[in-house]
C-alpha positions as CSV (number, residue, x, y, z in Angstrom):
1,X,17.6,-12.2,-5.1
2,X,14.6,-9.8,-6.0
3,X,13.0,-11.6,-9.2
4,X,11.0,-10.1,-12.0
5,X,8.7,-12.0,-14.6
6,X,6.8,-10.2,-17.3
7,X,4.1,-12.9,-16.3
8,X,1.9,-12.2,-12.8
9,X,2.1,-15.0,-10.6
10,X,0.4,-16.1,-7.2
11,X,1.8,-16.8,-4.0
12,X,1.7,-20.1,-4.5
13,X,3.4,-20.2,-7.8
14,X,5.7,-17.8,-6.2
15,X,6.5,-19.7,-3.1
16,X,6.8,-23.1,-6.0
17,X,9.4,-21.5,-8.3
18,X,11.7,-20.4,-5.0
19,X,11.5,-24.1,-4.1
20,X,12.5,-25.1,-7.8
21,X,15.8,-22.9,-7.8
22,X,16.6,-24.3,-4.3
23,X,15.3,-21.8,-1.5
24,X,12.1,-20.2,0.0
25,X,10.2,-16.7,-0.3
26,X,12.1,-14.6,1.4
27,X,11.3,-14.4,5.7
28,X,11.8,-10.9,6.5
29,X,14.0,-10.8,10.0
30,X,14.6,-7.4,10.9
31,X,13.6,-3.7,10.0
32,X,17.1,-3.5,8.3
33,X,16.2,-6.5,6.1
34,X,12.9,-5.0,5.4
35,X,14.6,-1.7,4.1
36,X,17.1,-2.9,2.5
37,X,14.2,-5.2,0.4
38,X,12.2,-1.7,0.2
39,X,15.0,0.2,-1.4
40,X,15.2,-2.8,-3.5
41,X,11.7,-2.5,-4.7
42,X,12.5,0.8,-5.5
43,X,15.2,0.8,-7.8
44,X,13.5,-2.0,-10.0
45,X,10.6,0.3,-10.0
46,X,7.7,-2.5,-8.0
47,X,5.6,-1.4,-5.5
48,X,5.3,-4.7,-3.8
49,X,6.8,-8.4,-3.2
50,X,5.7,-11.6,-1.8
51,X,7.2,-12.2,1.4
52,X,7.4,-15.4,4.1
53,X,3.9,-15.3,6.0
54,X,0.3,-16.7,5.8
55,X,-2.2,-17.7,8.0
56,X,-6.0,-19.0,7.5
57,X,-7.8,-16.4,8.8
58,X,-7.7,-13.1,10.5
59,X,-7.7,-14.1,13.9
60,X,-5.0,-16.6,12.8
61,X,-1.4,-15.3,14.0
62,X,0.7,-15.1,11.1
63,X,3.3,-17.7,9.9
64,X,6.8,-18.7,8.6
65,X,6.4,-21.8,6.2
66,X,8.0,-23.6,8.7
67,X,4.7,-22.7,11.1
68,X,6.7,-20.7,13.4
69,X,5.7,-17.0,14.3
70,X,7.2,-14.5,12.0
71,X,9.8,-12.7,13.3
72,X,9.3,-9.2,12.0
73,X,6.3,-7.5,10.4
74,X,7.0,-3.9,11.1
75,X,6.6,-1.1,13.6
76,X,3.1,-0.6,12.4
77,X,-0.2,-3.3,12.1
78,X,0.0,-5.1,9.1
79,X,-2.3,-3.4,6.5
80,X,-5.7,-5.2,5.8
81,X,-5.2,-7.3,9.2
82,X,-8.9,-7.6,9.7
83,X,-9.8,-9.1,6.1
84,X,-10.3,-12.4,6.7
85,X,-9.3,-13.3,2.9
86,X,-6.2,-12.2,3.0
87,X,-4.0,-14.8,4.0
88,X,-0.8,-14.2,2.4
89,X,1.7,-11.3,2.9
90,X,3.0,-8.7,1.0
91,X,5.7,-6.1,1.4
92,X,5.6,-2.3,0.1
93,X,8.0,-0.4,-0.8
94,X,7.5,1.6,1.8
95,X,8.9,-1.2,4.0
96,X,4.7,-1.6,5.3
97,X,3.6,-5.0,5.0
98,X,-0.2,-5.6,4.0
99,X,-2.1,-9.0,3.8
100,X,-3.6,-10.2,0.5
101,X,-5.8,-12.6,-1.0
102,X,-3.4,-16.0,-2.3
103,X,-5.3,-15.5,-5.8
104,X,-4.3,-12.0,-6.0
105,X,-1.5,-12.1,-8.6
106,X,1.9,-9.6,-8.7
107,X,5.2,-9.6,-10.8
108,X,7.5,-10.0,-7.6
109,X,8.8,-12.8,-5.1
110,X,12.0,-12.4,-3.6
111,X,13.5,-16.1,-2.7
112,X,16.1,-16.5,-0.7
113,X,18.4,-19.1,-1.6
């Protein structure tokens, strides 16, 4: 399920509502996953999604919400890896996954119920 609100939510709020309709942000698995989720973003015309992962820091690995490594985050580094603000994850529609601020706020989560 890819939703799409006309009102910008944070990570938080995101990762809130997906527990409301019964589920969780979406834990990206595989690279098949993450390009089926890209071509995804791309047909609803986004250019990026909240996805499973955070951490505290950037020395901090990064995390499932149930605290266990995250099992994919792409053949490349994460983008903005070093920012020590950005501690939730993002993924592109380029199937790249980049690390942003929690307060940053984007019209996509994709839940997984």
């Amino acid at each position: 399920m890819l939703p799409y609100s006309d009102t910008p939510v944070v990570y938080d709020t995101a990762r809130q509502q997906c527990i409301s309709d019964g589920g969780s942000i979406l834990l990206v698995n595989s690279a098949q996953e993450a390009q089926a989720l890209a071509e995804q973003l791309v047909a609803k015309s986004l250019q990026r999604t909240f996805v499973q992962g955070s951490r505290r820091n950037a020395a901090d690995p990064w995390k499932a919400d149930n605290g266990s490594p995250l099992p994919y985050t792409g053949p490349d580094t994460v983008i903005g890896q070093a920012d020590d603000g950005a501690t939730v994850l993002v993924m592109l529609d380029s199937t790249r996954f980049a690390a942003a601020a929690n307060f940053l706020t984007f019209q996509s989560s994709t839940c997984e119920v």
